[in-house]
N, C-alpha and C positions, 0 to 999 in steps of 0.2 A: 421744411419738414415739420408737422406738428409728431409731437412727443407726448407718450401720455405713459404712467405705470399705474399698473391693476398693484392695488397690494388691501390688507387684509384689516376689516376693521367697521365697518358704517354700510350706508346707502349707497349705491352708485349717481356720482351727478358726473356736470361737467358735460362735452362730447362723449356719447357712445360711439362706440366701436359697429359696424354694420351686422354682425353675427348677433350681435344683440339685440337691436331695436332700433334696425335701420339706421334710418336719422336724428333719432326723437331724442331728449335731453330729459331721460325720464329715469325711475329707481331701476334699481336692477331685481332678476329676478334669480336667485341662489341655484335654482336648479339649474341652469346653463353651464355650473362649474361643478358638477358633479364629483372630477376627481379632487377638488379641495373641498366636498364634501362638508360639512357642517360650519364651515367659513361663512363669513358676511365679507364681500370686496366694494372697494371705494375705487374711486378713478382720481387719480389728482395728476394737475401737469408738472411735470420733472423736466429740468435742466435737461439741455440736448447738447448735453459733455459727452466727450467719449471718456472723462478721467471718472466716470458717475460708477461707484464699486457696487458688492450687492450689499455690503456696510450701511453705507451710505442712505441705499434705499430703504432699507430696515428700521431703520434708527427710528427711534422714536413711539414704533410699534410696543403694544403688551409683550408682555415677557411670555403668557404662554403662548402670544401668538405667533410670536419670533420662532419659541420651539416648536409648535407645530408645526409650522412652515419647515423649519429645519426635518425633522423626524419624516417628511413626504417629500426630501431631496427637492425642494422644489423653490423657483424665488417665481411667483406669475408677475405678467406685468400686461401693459397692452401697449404695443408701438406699431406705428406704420413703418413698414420697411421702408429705406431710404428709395426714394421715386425721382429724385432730381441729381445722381452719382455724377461726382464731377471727373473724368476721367482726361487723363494728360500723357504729352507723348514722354518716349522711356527717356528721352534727354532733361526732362524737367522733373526727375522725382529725385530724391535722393533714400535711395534702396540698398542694403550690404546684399552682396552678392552672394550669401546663403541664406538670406531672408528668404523663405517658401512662399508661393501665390499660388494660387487658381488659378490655374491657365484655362481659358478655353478661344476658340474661334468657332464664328458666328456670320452664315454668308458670306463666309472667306476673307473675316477681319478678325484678328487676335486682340485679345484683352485680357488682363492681368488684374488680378484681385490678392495682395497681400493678406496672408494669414490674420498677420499682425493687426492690420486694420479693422478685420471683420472680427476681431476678439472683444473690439467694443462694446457695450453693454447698449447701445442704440445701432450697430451696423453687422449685425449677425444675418439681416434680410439685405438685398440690394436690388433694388428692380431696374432692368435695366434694356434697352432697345438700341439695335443697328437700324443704319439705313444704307444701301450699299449703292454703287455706282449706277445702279438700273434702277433707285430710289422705291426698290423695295426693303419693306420696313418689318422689323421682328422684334418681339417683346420678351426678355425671357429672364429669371429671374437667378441668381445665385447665396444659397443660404451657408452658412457657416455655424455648429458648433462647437467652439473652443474645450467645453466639458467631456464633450462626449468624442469629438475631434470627428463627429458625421455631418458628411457635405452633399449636396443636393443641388443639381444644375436642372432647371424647370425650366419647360416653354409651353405655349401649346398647344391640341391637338389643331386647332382651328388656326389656318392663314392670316385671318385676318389682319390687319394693319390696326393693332394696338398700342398703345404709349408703354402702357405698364401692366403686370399682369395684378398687382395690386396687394399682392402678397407680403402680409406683417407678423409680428409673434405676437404669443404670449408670454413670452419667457419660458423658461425652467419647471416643466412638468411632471415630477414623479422621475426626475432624473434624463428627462427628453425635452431638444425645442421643439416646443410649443408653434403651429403657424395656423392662419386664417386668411382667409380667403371670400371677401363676399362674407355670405353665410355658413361657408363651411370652416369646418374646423379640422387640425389633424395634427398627429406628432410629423418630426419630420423624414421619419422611414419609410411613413405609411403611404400606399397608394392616395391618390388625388383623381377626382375626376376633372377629366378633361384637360389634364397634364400630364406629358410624359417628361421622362430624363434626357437631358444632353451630355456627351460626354463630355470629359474636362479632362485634367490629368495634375495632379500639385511635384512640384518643380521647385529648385531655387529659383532668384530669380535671374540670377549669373547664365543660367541654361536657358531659361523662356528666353531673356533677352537676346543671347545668340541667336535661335532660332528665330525670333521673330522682331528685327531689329526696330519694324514697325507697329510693333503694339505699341496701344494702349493702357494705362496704367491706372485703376480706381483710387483716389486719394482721399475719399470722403462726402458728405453730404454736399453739392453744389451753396447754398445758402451758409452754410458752417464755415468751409473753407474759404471763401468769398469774402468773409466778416473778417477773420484771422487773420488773413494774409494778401488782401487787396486784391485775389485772381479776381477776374471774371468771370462767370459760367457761362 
């Protein structure tokens, strides 16, 4: 998964973000971020830690930029939601049985998305797809505010056979996550086109896991976990 955080200060280099200027490795244009309003933002790539605080990301910033930032509740950044989720059956996690998930099922396959994990400061997005026993395939994506504690289960309107629906943040906008899409942009309460909601329901995970002995379990970016601890994805 490439990593990137928008924060506050210079020109835009590096990879742009597709709402911005497609493909192109070019300055940025101020007016795209309206609500940080009279900001300049830079792009730099950041560590793809989940221990990455918004400390951390701040540091080093001006003092009145910090407080600016601070006074619009806001930390922006730009990340690709996690597109390669490494998910494992519930005998191989180690879960406390009041830890809360994201439950949802999907084509008649359950998956579990811990709170905990998606509080990350890189795994607040998870794009993610089934393929079901008639090797029909669905892409649909599950988001997580830790802040605000507002969850968002997307797929959408179109059948298609998609990998991923592609969906990343911007971080922490005026006290809302921030997401983009393509070329759109939106908080994450706000309608979307050509995305609807799936239902979910948050659970310990003591209860998902009765009821669905067979889930699946999200434990983090496949490439991350893979490095750390030898799985396989």
């Amino acid at each position: 998964m490439s990593c990137f955080t928008l924060i506050v200060g210079g020109d835009l280099f590096l990879k742009s973000p597709p709402f911005l200027f497609g493909n192109q490795n070019i300055g940025m244009n101020t007016n795209k971020f309206s609500s940080i309003g009279y900001l300049l933002a830079i792009l730099f790539q950041f560590g793809c830690s989940d221990k990455v605080t918004k400390e951390e990301m701040l540091k080093g910033m001006p003092a009145d930029t910090r407080r600016a930032l601070e006074s619009m509740n806001s930390t922006p950044m730009v990340a690709s939601g996690v597109n390669r989720p490494l998910m494992l059956p519930a005998d191989s996690v180690a879960l406390l049985d009041s830890d809360k998930v994201i439950g949802i099922v999907v084509e008649g396959l359950p998956r579990a998305y811990p709170l905990k994990r998606m509080s990350s400061l890189l795994e607040h997005v998870v794009n993610d797809h089934v393929v079901d026993k008639n090797g029909k395939s669905k892409a649909f994506t599950v988001t997580y505010c830790n802040v605000t504690e507002c969850i968002r289960v997307l797929h959408s309107i179109s059948d298609g056979a998609v990998a991923t629906l592609g969906i990343g943040t911007l971080g922490l906008v005026e006290g809302q996550l921030a997401l983009f899409r393509g070329a759109q942009t939106f908080k994450q309460d706000e309608s979307i086109a050509g995305l609807l909601d799936m239902e979910y329901e948050v659970t310990s995970w003591s209860v998902w896991q009765r009821r669905f002995p067979e889930t699946l379990v999200y434990v983090g970016p496949a490439s991350q976990v893979s490095k750390s601890t030898g799985v396989n994805p």
